[in-house]
Structure formats: structure tokens, C-alpha cells
Backbone bond lengths (Angstrom), bond angles and torsions (degrees), N, CA, C in turn:
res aa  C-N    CA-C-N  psi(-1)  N-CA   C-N-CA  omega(-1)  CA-C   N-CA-C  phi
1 X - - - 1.453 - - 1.515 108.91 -
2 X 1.346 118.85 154.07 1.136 108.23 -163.95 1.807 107.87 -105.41
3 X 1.970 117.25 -153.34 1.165 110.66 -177.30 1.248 105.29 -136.57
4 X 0.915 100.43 146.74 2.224 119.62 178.95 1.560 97.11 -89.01
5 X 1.633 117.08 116.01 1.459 113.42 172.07 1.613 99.29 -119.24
6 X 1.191 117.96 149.84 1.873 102.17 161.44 1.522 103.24 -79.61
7 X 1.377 117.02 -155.02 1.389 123.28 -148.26 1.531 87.13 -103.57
8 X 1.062 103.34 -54.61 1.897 98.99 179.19 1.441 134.89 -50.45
9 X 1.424 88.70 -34.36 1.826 96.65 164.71 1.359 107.69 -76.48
10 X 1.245 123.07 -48.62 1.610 133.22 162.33 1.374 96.69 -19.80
11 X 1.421 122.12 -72.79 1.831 123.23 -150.73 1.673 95.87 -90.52
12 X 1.204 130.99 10.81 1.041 137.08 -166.91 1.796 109.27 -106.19
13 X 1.550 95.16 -63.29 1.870 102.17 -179.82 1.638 83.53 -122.32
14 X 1.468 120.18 90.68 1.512 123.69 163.47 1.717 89.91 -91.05
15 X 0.987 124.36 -62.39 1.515 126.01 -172.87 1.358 110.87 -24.38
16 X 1.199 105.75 -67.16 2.077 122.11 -167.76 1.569 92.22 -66.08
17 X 1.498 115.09 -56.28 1.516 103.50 167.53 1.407 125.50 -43.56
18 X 0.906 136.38 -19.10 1.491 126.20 175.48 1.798 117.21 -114.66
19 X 1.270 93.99 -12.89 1.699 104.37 166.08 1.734 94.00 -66.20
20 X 1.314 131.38 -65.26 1.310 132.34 164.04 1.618 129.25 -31.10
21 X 1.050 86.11 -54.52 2.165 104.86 160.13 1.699 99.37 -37.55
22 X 1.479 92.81 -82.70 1.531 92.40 -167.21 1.462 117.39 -62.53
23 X 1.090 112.03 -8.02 1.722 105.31 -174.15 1.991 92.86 -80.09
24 X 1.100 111.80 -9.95 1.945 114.09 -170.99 1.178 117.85 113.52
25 X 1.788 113.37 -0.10 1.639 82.18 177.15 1.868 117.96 -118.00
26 X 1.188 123.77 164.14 1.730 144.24 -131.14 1.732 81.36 -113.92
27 X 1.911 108.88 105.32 1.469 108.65 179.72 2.200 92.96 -122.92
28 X 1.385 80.53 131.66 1.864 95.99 177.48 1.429 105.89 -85.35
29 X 1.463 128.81 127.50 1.234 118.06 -172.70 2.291 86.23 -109.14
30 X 1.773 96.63 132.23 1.700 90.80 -173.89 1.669 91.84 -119.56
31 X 1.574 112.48 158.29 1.214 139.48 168.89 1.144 98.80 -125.72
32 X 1.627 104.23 112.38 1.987 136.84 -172.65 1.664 93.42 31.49
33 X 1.197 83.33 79.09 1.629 95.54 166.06 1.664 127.96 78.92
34 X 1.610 98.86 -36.75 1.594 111.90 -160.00 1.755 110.24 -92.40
35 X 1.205 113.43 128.11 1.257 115.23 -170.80 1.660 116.73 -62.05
36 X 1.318 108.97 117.81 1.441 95.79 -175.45 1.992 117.74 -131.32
37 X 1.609 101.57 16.39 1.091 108.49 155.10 1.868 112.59 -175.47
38 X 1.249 116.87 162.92 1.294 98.77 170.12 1.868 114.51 -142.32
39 X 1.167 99.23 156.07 1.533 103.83 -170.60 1.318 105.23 -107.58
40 X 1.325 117.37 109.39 1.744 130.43 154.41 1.231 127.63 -119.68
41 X 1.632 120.53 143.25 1.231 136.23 179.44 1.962 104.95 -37.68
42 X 1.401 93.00 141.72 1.561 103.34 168.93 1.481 110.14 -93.26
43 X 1.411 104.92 123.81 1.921 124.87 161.91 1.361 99.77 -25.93
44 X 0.933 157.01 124.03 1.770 130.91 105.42 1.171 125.69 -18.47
45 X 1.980 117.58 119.41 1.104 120.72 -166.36 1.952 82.98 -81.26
46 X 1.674 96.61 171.13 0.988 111.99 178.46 1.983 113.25 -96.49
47 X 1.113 114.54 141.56 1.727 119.74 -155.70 2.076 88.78 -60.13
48 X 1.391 102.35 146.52 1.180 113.59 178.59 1.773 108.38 -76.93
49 X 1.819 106.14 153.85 1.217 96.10 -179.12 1.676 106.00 -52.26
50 X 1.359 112.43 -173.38 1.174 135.04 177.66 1.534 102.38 -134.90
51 X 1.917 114.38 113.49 1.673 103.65 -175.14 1.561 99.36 -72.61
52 X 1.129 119.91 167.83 1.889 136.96 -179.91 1.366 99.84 59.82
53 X 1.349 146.93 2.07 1.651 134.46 173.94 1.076 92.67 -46.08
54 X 1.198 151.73 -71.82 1.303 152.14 -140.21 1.446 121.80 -84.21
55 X 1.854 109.30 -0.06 1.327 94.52 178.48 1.312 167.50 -108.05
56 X 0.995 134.43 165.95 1.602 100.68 -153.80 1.524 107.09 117.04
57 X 1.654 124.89 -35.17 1.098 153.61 -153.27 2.032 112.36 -98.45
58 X 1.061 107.39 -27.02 1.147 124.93 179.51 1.034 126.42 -122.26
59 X 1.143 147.78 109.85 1.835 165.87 157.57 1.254 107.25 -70.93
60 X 1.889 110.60 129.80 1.438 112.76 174.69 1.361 64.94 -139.60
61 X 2.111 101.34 133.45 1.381 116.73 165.97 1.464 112.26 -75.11
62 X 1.453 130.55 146.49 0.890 114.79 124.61 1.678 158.20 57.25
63 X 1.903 88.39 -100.78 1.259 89.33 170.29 2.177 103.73 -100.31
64 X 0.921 96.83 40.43 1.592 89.14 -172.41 1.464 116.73 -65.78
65 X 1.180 118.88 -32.60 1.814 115.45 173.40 1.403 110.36 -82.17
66 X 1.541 109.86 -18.50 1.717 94.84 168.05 1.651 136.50 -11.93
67 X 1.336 133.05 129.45 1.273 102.68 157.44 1.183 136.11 -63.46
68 X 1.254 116.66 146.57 1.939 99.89 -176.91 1.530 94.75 -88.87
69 X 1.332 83.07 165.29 1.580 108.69 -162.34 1.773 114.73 -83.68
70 X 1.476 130.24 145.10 1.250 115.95 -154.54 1.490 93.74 -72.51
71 X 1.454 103.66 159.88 1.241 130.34 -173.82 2.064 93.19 -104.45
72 X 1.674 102.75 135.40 1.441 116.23 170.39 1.251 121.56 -115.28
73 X 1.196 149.41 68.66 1.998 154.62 -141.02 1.793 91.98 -49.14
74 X 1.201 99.24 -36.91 1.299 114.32 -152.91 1.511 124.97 -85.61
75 X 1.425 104.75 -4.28 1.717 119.96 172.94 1.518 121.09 -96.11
């Protein structure tokens, strides 16, 4: 759960506030009481593909755009 600071303590212990941030926890910074912003840890984006990682890894035959051949239910 997180913490309600006013703005002065905000500009006061921003440091320890964000040592706290990054450890995970969600702090509301309020002006006379009213919440008017809040500070939470950033996600880690996830690593972008990489084009050709994969290659070498995958086979497309050939005949792959072929048409396929008609289908009979009945044979």
C-alpha cells in the first residue's frame, strides 16, 4: 500500500521517496490534502524482437504457395 506525502515533504525527502519508488511501492504527492500527483515504479519494457534471431531455424518448402489439391469427402 502506498503513502500520502504533501508537496513539501515531497521537495524535502524526494531522494528516500524514490529509493521507496523503486523498491515497489505507489507514493501520492497532495496539495492541502488533495491528491494531485502520484509516483510509481516503471515496468520493464520487454527486449525488442531481434530481425534474423531465428535463422536458420525455420524451413518454408518449396512447394509452400502451391495450390492445394481438391479435396473429395467422398473417397
Amino acid at each position: 500500500m502506498g503513502t500520502t506525502v504533501n508537496v513539501h515533504e515531497a521537495k524535502t525527502h524526494l531522494s528516500k521517496l524514490l529509493v521507496r519508488v523503486s523498491a515497489g511501492e505507489t507514493t501520492t504527492i497532495a496539495r492541502a490534502g488533495k491528491p494531485i500527483a502520484v509516483l510509481t515504479p516503471l515496468r520493464e519494457r520487454p527486449a525488442r524482437g531481434v530481425p534474423g534471431r531465428n535463422a536458420g531455424q525455420i524451413v518454408i518448402h518449396d512447394d509452400f504457395d502451391d495450390p492445394i489439391p481438391e479435396f473429395d469427402e467422398y473417397t
